[in-house]
N, C-alpha and C positions, 0 to 999 in steps of 0.2 A: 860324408854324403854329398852330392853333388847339389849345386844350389838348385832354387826351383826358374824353372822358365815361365813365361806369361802363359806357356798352356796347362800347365800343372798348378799355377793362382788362380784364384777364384778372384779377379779384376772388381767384379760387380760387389763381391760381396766386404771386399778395403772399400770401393768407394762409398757405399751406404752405411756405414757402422761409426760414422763421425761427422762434425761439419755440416756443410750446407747438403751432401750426400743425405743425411742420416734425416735431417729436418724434410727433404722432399721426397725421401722415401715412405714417411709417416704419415703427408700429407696427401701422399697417393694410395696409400693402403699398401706398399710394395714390401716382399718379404726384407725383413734385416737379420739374415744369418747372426747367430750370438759367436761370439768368438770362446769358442769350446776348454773347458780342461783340460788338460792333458796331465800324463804322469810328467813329476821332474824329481829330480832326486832331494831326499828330503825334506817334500814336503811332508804334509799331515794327510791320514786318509781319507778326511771330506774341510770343507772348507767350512763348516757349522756345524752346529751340535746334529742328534740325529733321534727321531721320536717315534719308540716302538710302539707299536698299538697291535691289539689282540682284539679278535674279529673272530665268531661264531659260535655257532649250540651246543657243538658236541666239543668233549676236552682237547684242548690241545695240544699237541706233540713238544713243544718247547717249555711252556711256560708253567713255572713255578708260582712262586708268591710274589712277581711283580711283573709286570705289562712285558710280554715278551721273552721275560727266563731268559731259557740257551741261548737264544738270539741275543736279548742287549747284554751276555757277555761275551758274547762271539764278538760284539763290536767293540766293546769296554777293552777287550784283550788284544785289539790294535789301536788300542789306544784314541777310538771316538770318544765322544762327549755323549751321554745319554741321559743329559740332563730335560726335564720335561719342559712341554711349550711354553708354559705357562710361567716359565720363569727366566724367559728371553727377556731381553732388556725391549724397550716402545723401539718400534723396527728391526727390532733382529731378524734373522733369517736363518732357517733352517738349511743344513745340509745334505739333511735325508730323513725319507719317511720309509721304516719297513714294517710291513702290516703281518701281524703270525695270523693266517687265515687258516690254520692246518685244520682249525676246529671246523670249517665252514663248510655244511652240511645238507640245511635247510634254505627255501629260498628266500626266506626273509634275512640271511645270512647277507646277500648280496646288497641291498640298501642296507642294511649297516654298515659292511665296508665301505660304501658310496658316501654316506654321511659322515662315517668317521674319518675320510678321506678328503673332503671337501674341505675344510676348516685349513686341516696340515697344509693342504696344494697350495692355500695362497700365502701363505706363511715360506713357503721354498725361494731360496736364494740364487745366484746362476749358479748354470750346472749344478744343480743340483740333483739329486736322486731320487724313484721310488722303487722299492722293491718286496710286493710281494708275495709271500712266502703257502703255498695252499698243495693240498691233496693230487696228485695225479686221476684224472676219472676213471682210469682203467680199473683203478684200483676201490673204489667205492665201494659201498655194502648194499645201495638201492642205486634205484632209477632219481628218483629227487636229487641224493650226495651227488652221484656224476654230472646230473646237470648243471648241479650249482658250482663242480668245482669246474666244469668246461666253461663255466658263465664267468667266472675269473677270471679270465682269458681275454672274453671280450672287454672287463673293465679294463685294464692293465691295458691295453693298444689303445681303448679309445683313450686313455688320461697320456699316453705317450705324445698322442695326438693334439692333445690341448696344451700341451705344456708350453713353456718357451723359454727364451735365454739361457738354450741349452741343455735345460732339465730333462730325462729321459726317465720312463715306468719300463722295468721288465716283470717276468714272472717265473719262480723257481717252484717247479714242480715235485714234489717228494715221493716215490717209488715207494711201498710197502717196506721198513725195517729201518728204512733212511733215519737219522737223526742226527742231533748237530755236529758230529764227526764230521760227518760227507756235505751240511749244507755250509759249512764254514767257509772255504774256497771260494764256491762259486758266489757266495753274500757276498764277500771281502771285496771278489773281483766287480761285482756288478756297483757298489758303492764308490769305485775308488774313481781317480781319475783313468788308471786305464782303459774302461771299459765306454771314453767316450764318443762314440760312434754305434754304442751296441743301445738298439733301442727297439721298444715294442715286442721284445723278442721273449721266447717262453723257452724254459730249459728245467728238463726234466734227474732228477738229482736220484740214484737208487742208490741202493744198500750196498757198502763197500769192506766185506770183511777184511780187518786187520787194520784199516783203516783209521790212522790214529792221531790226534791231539786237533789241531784246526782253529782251535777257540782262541789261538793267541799269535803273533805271529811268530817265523819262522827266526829261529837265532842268527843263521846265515842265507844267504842268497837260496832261494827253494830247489833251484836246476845243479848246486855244486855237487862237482864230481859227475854228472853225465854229459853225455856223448850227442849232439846234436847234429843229423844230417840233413841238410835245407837243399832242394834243390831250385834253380832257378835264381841262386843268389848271387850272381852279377849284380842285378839291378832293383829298380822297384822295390815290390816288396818281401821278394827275396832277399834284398840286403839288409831292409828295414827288420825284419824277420832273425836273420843272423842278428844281427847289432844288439834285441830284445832279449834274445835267447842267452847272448855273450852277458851283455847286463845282468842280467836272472842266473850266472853262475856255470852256464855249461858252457862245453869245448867244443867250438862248429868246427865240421867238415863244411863248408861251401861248393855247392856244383852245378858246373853250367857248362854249355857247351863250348867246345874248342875256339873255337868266334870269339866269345867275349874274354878269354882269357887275361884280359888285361883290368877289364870292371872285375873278374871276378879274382885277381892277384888281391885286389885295392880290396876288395871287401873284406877276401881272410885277412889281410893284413890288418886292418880296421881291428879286427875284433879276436887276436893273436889264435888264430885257426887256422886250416886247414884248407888249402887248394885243392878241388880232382875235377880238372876238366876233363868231361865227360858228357857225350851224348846218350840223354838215357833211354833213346830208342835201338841206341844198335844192340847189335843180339850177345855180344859179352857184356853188358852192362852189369847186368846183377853181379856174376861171377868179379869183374873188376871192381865194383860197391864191392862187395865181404872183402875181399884180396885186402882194400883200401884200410880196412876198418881193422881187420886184424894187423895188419903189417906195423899199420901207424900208431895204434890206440889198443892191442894189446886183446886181450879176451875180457869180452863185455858180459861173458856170463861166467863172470869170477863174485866174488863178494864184495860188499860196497856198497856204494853207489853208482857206479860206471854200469847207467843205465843208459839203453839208447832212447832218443828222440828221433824221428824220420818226420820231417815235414814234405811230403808232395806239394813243391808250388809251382814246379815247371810247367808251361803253360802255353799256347800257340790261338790265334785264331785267323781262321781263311774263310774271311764272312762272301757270302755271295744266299738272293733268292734260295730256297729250295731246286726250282727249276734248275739253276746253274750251275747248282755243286756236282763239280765232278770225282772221279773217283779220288782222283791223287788229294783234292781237298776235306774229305773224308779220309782217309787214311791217315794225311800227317797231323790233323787235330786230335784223332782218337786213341791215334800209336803216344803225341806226347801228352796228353792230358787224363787220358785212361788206361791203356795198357801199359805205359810204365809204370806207372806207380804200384800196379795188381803187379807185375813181375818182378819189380823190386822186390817189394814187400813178400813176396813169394820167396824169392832167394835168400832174404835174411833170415824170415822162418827157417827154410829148412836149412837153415846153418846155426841156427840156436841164438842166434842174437838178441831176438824179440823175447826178453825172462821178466822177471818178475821188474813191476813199474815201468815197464816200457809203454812208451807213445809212439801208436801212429796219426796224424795229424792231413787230410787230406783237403786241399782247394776246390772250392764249389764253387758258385757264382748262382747270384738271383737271378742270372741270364737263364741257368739251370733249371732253378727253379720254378719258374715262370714262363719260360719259352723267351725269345728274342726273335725277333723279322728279321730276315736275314742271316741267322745264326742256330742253324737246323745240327749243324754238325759240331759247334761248338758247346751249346744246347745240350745236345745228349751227352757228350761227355761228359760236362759239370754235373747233370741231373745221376749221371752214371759212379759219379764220385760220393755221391750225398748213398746211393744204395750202394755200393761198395764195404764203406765207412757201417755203416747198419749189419751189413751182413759178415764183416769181419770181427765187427768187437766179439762177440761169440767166441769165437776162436781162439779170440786174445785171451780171454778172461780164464782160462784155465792155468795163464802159463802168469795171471796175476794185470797185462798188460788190459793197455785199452786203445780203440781208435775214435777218433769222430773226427767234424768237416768243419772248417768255416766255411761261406758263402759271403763275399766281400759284395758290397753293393758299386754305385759309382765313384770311385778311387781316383785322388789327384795321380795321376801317375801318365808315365812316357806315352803308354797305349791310348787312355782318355784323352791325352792333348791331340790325337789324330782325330777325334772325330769331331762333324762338321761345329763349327761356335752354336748353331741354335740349340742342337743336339745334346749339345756340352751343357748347357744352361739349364735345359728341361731336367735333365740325369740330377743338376745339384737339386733343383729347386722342389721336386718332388718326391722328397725324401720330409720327414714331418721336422726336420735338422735344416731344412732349408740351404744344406748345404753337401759337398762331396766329402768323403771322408781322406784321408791320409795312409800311406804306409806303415806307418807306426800303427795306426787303429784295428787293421788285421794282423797283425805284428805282435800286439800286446794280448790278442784273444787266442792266438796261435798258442803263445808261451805260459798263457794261463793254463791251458787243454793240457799243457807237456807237465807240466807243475804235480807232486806227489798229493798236495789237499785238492786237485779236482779227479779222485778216484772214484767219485760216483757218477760222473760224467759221462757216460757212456754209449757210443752209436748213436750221438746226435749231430745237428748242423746246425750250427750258431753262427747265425745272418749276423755281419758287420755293414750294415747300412743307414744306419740314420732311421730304422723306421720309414724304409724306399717304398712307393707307391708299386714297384716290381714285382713281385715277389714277397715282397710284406704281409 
């Protein structure tokens, strides 16, 4: 991977995190970004024990005869600590708190979890975690249940919001039938260090038939034996993307255009894959993608594992006013960030590729989500990628497959270091992370989606932002 430049370091945030930096950043009241977790090989999956707690009226989905059931051996089976608070040693620190609110019904429900929650939070270590775990409202049996379990919602972002030294609250939502098959994955991954840049966010977990084991982990790397096509992975977080995937057990294809051929030699090589320069706007694209995949990787709808992965993360922006966008600047943000990806993935369908376990995985942006000044046309595409991803898993799910989106918030990356320094500062500082995320951080959320335990995962967009004031 190429080193970082001064516009892809966060300057401000080495200089306040020690030293005389750190002492007058405290004395100013000025943010001190925590210097985040990340995955590394080997470690453990939290850095402290981890304390379930069961929260509401009506019975809950998990829990047997002790505080959290299916949950604390979902964690017990990766090997956390789920030893109780109360038997930390004077200063210990917890590594994560996951609450089973599945019961949580009534609205006295909601100050309970607040109270039961209070205590844990100051008890939390860096980076540390919370996660959790409640009712979908769709799905409720009154008016009361759905409010309280949309009121979930709001605790879980505001405690994202209080937190600090890197501690992040998500919330996993459970779809009618769900149970701890399908919420194993997405706990695992919200607990671990991978998921640290993913904050404030709610994700919604349904019923996954056939859908099997979760509670423990995987024997060998989770992606072995399939087929992963990233495009856009020259650079960024395209390569960051490959490099996770390659990690995680699958065989990249890398694709980028003819241009970069030389970043994008250096990535497949990186990560013993697969080259195809390719531009995925011209009109043999698709047909050249299947040619590629059959010729080199054999038939993906054999038995096995030789499942495919398609990550869309080829990307363009030609920002200008609304007023000034002309036609050609609408056209080539839309042809590469929205129409390839629907024609791609078009062309694999009806070549049979996309079988049982397959992922499609599409790039969104909180630009998307949210809207962006000056960014009308780059805007809709991404917001265009988030209902793409919704309207395709449908499709998927007969043939077993799934799609959904990330949405990457402000990203150290080549594009970021172009914009103007004040601009750059607001983007980190305004995220409840006080900081911009990493390639690796949409990278590690991408390979989660692609993963056989996130099968309940389905038609959603999962924000990698820090918990961004954008789009958040």
């Amino acid at each position: 991977m190429t080193s970082a430049t001064s516009g892809t370091r966060d300057l401000y945030a080495e200089a306040v995190r020690t030293g005389p930096g750190a002492a007058l950043a405290k004395r100013l009241g000025l943010p001190r970004p925590a210097v985040l977790r990340r995955h590394a090989d080997g470690q453990p999956l939290l850095a402290g024990p981890v304390l379930v707690l069961t929260t509401g009226s009506e019975p809950s989905v998990f829990s047997t005869r002790e505080a959290g059931g299916a949950l604390a051996s979902v964690l017990r089976g990766a090997g956390a600590d789920t030893a109780p608070v109360d038997s930390l040693e004077a200063g210990g620190r917890l590594g994560a708190v996951v609450v089973d609110a599945t019961g949580a019904a009534r609205t006295g429900d909601l100050a309970a979890l607040g109270l039961a929650l209070g205590p844990a939070v100051r008890r939390l270590g860096p980076s540390a975690r919370v996660v959790v775990v409640g009712p979908a409202p769709a799905a409720a049996g009154d008016p009361e249940a759905a409010a309280v379990a949309q009121g979930l919602e709001g605790v879980v972002r505001t405690v994202g919001k209080e937190l600090r030294a890197g501690a992040t609250a998500n919330l996993l939502r459970l779809a009618p039938g769900a149970g701890a098959a399908e919420v194993a994955g997405p706990l695992l991954f919200l607990v671990s260090a991978r998921s640290a840049f993913v904050d404030g966010q709610v994700v919604e977990v349904a019923a996954a038939e056939g859908l099997s084991g979760g509670a423990t982990a995987p024997a060998g790397p989770p992606l072995e034996g399939a087929v992963a096509v990233v495009t856009g992975a020259a650079r960024g977080i395209g390569r960051a993307t490959a490099q996770v995937l390659a990690r995680q057990g699958a065989r990249v294809v890398a694709v980028d255009v003819p241009a970069a051929s030389g970043d994008l030699a250096a990535t497949a090589n990186a990560v013993r894959g697969h080259a195809l320069a390719l531009d995925v706007t011209a009109p043999d694209a698709p047909r050249r993608l299947v040619e590629h995949l059959r010729e080199r990787l054999g038939d993906l709808r054999g038995p096995g594992d030789r499942r495919l992965v398609v990550v869309h993360n080829a990307g363009i922006t030609r920002d200008r006013l609304l007023v000034n966008l002309d036609a050609a600047r609408w056209d080539a943000v839309l042809g590469v960030n929205l129409a390839a990806p629907l024609r791609l993935t078009a062309a694999l369908l009806d070549a049979g590729l996309l079988g049982e376990g397959a992922r499609v995985v599409g790039v969104s942006s909180t630009s998307g989500l949210a809207g962006n000044r000056g960014q009308a046309n780059y805007a809709a595409s991404k917001a265009g990628v988030a209902g793409w991803v919704r309207a395709l898993d449908p499709q998927l799910a007969a043939a077993g497959a799934t799609a959904n989106a990330v949405a990457p918030g402000f990203v150290e990356t080549e594009m970021t270091a172009r914009i103007p320094p004040l601009l750059r500062q607001l983007g980190r500082r305004t995220a409840s992370l006080q900081q911009g995320g990493r390639p690796v951080d949409v990278a590690e959320t991408v390979a989660w989606l692609a993963e056989p335990a996130s099968a309940g995962v389905r038609g959603q967009v999962v924000r990698v932002c820090g918990q961004a004031l954008v789009g958040a």
